[in-house]
C-alpha positions as CSV (number, residue, x, y, z in Angstrom):
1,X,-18.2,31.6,0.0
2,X,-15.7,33.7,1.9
3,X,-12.2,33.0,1.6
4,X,-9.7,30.7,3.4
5,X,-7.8,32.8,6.1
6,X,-5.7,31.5,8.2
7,X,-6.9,30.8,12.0
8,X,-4.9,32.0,14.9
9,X,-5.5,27.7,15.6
10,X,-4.1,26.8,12.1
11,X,-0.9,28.8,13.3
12,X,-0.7,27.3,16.0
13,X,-1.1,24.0,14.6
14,X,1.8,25.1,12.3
15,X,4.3,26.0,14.7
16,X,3.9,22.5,16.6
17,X,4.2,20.3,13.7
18,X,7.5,21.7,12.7
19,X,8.7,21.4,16.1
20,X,7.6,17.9,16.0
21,X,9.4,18.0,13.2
22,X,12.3,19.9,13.8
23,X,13.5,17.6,16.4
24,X,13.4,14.5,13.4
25,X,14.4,16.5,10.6
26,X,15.9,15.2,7.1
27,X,18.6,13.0,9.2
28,X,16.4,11.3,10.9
29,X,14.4,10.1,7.5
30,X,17.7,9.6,5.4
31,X,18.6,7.0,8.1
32,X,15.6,5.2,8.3
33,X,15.8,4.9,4.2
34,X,19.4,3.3,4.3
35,X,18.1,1.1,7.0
36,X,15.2,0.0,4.9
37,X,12.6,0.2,7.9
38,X,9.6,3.1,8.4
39,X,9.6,6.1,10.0
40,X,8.0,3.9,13.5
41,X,9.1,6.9,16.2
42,X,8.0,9.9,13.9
43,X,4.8,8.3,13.0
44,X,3.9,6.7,16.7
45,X,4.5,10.6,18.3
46,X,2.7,12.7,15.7
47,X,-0.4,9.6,16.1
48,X,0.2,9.8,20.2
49,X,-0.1,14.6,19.7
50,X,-3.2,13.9,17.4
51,X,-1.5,14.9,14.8
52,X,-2.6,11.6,11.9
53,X,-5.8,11.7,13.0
54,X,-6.9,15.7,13.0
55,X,-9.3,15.7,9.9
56,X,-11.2,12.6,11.9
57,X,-14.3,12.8,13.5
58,X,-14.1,13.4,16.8
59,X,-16.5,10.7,18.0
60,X,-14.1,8.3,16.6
61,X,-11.0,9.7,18.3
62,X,-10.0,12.2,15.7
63,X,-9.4,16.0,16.3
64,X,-12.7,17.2,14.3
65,X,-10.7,19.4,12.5
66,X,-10.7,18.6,7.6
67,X,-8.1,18.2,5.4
68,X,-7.0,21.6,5.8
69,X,-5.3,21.0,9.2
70,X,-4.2,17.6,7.6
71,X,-2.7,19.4,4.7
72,X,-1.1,21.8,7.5
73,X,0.6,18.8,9.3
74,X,1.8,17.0,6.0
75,X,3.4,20.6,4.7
76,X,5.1,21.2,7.9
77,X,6.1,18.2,8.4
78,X,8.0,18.2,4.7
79,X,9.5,21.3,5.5
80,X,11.4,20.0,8.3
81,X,12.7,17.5,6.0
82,X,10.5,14.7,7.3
83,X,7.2,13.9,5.5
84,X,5.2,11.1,6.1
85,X,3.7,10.0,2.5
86,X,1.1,7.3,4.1
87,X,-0.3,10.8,5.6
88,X,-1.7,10.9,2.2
89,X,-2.8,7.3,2.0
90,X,-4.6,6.5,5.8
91,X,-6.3,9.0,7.3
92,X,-6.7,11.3,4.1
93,X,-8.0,9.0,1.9
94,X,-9.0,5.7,3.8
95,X,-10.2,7.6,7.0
96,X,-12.2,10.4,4.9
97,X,-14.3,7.8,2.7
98,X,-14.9,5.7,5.8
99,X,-15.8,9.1,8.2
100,X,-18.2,10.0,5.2
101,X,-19.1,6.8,4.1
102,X,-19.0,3.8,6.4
103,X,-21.1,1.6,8.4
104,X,-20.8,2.7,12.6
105,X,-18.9,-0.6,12.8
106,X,-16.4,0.3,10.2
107,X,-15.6,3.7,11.9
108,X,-15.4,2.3,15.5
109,X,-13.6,-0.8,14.1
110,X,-10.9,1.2,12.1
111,X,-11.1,5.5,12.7
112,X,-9.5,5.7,16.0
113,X,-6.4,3.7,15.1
114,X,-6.3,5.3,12.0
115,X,-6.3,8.8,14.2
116,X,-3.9,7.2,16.7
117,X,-1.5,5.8,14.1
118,X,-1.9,2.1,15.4
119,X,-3.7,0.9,12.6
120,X,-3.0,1.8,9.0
121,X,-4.3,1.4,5.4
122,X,-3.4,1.4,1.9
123,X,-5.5,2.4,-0.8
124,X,-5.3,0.8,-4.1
125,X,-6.6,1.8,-7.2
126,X,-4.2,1.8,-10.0
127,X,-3.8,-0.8,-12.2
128,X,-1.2,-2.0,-15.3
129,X,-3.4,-1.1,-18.0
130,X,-5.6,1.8,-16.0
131,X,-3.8,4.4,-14.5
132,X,-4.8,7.9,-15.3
133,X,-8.3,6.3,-16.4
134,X,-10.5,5.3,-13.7
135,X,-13.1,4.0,-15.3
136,X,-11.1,1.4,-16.8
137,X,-10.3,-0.5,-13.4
138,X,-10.6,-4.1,-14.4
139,X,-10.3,-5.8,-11.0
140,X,-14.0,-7.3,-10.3
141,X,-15.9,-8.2,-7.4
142,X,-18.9,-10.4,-7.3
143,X,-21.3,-11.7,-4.7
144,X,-21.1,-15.4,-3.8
145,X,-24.7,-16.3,-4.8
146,X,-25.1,-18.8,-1.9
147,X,-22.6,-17.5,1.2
148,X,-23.6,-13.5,0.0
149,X,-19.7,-13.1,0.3
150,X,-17.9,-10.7,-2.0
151,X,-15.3,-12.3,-4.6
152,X,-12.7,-9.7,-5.8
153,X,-10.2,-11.0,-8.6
154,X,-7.6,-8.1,-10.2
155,X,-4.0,-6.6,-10.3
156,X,-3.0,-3.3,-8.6
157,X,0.6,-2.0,-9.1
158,X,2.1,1.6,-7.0
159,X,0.4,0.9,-4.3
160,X,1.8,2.6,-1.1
161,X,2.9,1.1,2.1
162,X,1.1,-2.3,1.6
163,X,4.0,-3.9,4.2
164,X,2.6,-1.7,7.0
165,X,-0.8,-1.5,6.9
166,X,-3.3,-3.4,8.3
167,X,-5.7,-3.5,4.9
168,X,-5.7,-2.1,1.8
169,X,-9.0,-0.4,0.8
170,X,-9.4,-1.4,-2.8
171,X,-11.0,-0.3,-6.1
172,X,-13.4,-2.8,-7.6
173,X,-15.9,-2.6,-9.9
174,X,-19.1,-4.5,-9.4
175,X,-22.4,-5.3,-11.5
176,X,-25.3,-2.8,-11.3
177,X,-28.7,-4.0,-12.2
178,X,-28.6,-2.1,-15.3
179,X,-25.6,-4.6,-16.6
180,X,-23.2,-1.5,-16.3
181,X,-19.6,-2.4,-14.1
182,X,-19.4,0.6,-10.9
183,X,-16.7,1.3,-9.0
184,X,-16.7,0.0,-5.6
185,X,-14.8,-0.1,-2.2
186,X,-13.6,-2.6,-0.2
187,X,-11.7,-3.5,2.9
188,X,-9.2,-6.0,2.6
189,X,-7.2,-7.1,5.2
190,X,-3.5,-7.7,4.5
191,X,-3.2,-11.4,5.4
192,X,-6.5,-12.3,3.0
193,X,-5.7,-15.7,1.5
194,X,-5.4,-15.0,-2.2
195,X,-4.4,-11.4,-1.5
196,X,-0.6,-11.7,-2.7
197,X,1.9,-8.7,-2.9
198,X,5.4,-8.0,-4.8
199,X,7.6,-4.7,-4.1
200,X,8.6,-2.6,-6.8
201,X,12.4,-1.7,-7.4
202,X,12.1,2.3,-7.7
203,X,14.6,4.7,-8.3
204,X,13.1,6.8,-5.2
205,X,14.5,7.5,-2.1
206,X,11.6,6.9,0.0
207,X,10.3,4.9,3.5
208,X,7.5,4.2,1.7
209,X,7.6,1.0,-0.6
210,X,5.9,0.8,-3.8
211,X,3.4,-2.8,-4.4
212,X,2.0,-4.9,-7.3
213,X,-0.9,-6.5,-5.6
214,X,-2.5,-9.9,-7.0
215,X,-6.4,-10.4,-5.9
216,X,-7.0,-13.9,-6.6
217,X,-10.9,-14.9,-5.9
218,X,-10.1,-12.7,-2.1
219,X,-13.4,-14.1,-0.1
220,X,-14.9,-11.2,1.7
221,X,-17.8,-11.2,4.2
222,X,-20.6,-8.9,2.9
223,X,-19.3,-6.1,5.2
224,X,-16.2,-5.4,3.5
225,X,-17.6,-3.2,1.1
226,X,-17.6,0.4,2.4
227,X,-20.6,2.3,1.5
228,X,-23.5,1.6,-1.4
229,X,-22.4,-0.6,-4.0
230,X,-24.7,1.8,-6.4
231,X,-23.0,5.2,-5.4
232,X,-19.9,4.6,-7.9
233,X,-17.9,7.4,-8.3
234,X,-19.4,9.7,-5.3
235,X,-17.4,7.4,-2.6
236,X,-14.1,7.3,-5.2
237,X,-14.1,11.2,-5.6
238,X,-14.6,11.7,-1.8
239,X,-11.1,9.9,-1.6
240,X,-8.9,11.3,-4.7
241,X,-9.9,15.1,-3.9
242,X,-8.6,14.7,-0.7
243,X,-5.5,12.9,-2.4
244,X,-4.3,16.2,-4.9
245,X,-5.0,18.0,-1.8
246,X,-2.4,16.3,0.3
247,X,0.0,15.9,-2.5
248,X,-0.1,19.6,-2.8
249,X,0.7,20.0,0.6
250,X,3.4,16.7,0.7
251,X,4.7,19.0,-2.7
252,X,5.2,22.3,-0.9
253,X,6.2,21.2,1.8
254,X,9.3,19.7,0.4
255,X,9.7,23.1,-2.1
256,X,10.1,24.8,1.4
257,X,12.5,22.1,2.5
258,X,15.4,22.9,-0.5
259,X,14.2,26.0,-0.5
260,X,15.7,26.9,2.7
261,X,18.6,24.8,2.5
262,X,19.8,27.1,0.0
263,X,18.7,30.4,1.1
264,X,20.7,29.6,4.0
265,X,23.9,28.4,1.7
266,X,23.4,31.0,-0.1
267,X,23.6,33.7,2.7
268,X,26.9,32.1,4.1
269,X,28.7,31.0,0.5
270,X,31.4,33.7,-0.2
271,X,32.8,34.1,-3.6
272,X,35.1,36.8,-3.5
273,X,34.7,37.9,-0.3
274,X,30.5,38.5,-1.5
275,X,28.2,36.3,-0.3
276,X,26.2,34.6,-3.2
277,X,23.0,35.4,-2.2
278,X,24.1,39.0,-2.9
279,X,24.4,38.5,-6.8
280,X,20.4,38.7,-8.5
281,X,21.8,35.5,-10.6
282,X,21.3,33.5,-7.1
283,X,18.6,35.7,-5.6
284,X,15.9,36.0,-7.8
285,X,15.5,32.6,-9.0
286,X,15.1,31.6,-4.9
287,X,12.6,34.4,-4.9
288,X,10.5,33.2,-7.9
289,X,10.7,30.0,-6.5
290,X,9.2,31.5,-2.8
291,X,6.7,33.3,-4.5
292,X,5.7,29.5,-6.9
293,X,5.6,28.2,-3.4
294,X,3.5,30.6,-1.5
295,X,0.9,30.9,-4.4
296,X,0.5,27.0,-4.8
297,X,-0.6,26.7,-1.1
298,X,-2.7,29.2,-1.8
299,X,-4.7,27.6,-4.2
300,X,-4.5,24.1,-1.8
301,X,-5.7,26.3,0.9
302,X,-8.5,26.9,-0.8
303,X,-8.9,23.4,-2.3
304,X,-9.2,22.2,1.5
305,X,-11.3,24.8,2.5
306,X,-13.8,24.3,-0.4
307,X,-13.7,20.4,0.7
308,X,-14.0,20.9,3.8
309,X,-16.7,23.2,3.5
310,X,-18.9,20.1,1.7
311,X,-18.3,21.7,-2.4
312,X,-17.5,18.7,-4.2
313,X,-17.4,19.9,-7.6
314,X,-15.6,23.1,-6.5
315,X,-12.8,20.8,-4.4
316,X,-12.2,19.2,-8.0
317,X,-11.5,21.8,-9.7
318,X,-9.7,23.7,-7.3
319,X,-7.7,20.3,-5.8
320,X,-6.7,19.9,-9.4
321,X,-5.2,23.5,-9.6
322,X,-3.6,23.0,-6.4
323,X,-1.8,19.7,-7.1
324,X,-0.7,21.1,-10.5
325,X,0.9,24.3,-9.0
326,X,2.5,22.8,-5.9
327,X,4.0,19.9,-8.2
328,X,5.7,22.9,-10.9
329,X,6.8,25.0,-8.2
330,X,8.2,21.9,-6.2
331,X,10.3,20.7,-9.0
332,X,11.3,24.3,-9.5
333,X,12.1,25.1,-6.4
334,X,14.2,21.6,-5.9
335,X,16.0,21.8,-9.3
336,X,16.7,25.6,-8.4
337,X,17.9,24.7,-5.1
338,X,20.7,22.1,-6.0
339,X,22.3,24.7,-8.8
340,X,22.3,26.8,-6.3
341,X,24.5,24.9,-4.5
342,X,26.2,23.5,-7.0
343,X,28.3,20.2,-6.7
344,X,27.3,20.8,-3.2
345,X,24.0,19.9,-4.1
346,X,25.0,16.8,-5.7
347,X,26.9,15.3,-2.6
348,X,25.1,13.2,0.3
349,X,26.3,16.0,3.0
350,X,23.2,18.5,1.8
351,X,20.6,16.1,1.2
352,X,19.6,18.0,-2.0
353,X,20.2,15.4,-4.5
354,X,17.7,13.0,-3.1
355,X,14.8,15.4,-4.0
356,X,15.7,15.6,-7.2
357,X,13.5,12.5,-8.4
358,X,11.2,12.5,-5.3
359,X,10.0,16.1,-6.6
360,X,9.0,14.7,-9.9
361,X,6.5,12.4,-7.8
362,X,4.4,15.8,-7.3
363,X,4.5,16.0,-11.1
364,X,3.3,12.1,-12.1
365,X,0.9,10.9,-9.2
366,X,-1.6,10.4,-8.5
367,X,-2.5,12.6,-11.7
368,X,-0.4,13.5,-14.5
369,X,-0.2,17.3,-15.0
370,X,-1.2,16.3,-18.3
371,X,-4.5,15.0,-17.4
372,X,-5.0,18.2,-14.8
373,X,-4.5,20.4,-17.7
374,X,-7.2,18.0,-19.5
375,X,-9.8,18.7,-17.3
376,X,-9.0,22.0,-16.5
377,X,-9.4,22.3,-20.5
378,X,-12.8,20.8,-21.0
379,X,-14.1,20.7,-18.0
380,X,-13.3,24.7,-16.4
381,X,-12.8,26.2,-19.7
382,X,-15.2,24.3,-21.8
383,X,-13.2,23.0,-24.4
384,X,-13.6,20.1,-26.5
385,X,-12.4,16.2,-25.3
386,X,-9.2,15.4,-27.3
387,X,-9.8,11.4,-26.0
């Protein structure tokens, strides 16, 4: 398979986005976190370009285009200051496993406002007592024997941007004829009686708010369960490769973002009558961070393109890498950023300081790089399981 390269229309799609974002910027999102509301007017005008929707089918409204133009939009976006987490969550995760998965009237009843940014949905798999392990997810569904409706009963906590989206589509795990519990997905509308949510008090300056969700016997008609109930982890991978993808992107994309703040402090800062960019003290940790930077989106180019491309098994690997290299580099590149500026980089005025704990989000979700160094262990290098 050849490698990624970068299309005269994925440079064009670049240089849009971040003028889209441009005109937003960092202001714009530190404002809408003080005020405790979304980012309404950036998301509406990047759904009303095509922007939310360009890995969707075009059939269904989208722009026809993968997650590598999706992972374009989210990176430039982030570099302008602006990124829009539930980029990750709707049309990356949601929209993919209902483009590749879905009945027609799941994708004409949720793809184009998913594309358009008029409808949204959260995605909820992590629970209290299963969170890098999958195949531990506790919350159950089971048929009604008489009505055929589905039953789902469970807890899911850091769950993203439940307030604002029109369903959550939700991990379960449901009996297979050979007694064995498989995971399963299913659409659950927000307002669901029995479907209760609590926010979570995070130390994260973010639009986005964190959930616990409580499922609580949620009756759903037969078809709210996207895809074959006896496809298990096929439909759940088609979603989380798309995920490290994204956060890759959401990752460099905010590397980039302190990045330049402080090249361009660092070019204007005189200390005795030298700029500080001038002394190799300042100047080549910025350029190791660049360099961290430009060779993570490599690797998440060619995580997209490998996904895009229909490699599964080569996606996971490489998706892995990716998410593991942009989340280093992004902390790097953050922590590097603010030093460089010094108690500049502390104060409100630069914006800096905020990124401090938001870059370690690269680092925890929605894989520890623990867990990536796990499977890159056994599973690429063929080492023994240590668990």
């Amino acid at each position: 398979m050849s490698a990624p390269v970068e299309t005269e229309e994925h440079k064009a799609l670049r240089a849009a986005v971040a003028a889209l974002g441009t005109r937003y910027g960092r202001a714009y999102l530190t404002r809408t976190v003080a005020e405790g509301r979304h980012p309404t007017e950036l998301w509406s005008d990047a759904g009303r370009l095509g922007y939310l929707g360009v890995n969707l089918p075009q059939e269904y409204g989208g722009g026809g285009g993968g997650i590598t133009e999706l992972s374009i939009v989210l990176e430039e976006l982030g570099a302008a200051g602006c990124p829009l987490l539930m980029l990750v969550v709707s049309p990356a995760i949601c929209g993919t496993v209902i483009a590749r998965f879905g009945t027609e009237e799941q994708k004409r009843a949720w793809l184009p406002g998913i594309a358009d940014g008029t409808r949204t949905m959260a995605f909820g798999i992590t629970e209290p007592d299963a969170g890098s392990n999958s195949h531990r997810v506790t919350t159950t569904a089971r048929r009604d024997p008489d009505s055929g409706d589905w039953l789902l009963t469970g807890r899911k906590v850091f769950i993203s941007g439940v307030d604002i989206a029109d369903a959550v589509l939700i991990v379960a795990r449901t009996e297979h004829a050979s007694g064995r519990l498989k995971p399963c997905l299913f659409i659950v509308p927000r307002d669901a009686e029995g479907f209760a949510r609590r926010p979570i008090d995070m130390e994260l300056s973010a639009a986005e708010k964190q959930f616990e969700l409580t499922l609580d016997d949620v009756r759903l008609p037969a078809d709210a369960l996207v895809g074959d109930a006896d496809a298990g982890l096929l439909q759940l991978f088609a979603g989380l490769n798309p995920e490290r993808i994204m956060t890759a992107a959401f990752a460099i994309g905010m590397g980039r973002h302190a990045l330049s703040k402080a090249v361009e402090y660092a070019r204007d800062r005189t200390v005795w009558k030298t700029p500080i960019g001038a002394h190799q003290a300042i100047a080549h940790p910025l350029a190791q961070a660049h360099i961290d930077l430009e060779l993570a989106r490599l690797m998440t180019q060619k995580a997209a393109h490998l996904y895009d491309a229909g490699d599964d098994i080569g996606a996971g690997e490489a998706a892995n890498m990716a998410k593991y290299a942009a989340g280093e580099a992004c902390v790097k590149a953050v922590d590097q950023a603010v030093h460089t500026l010094g108690g500049n980089g502390l104060t409100r005025e630069f914006g800096l300081a905020s990124l401090i704990t938001a870059a370690r989000v690269a680092r925890i979700a929605p894989v520890s790089r623990e867990m990536i160094l796990n499977y890159v262990s056994h599973q690429t290098l063929g080492l023994p399981k240590s668990y």
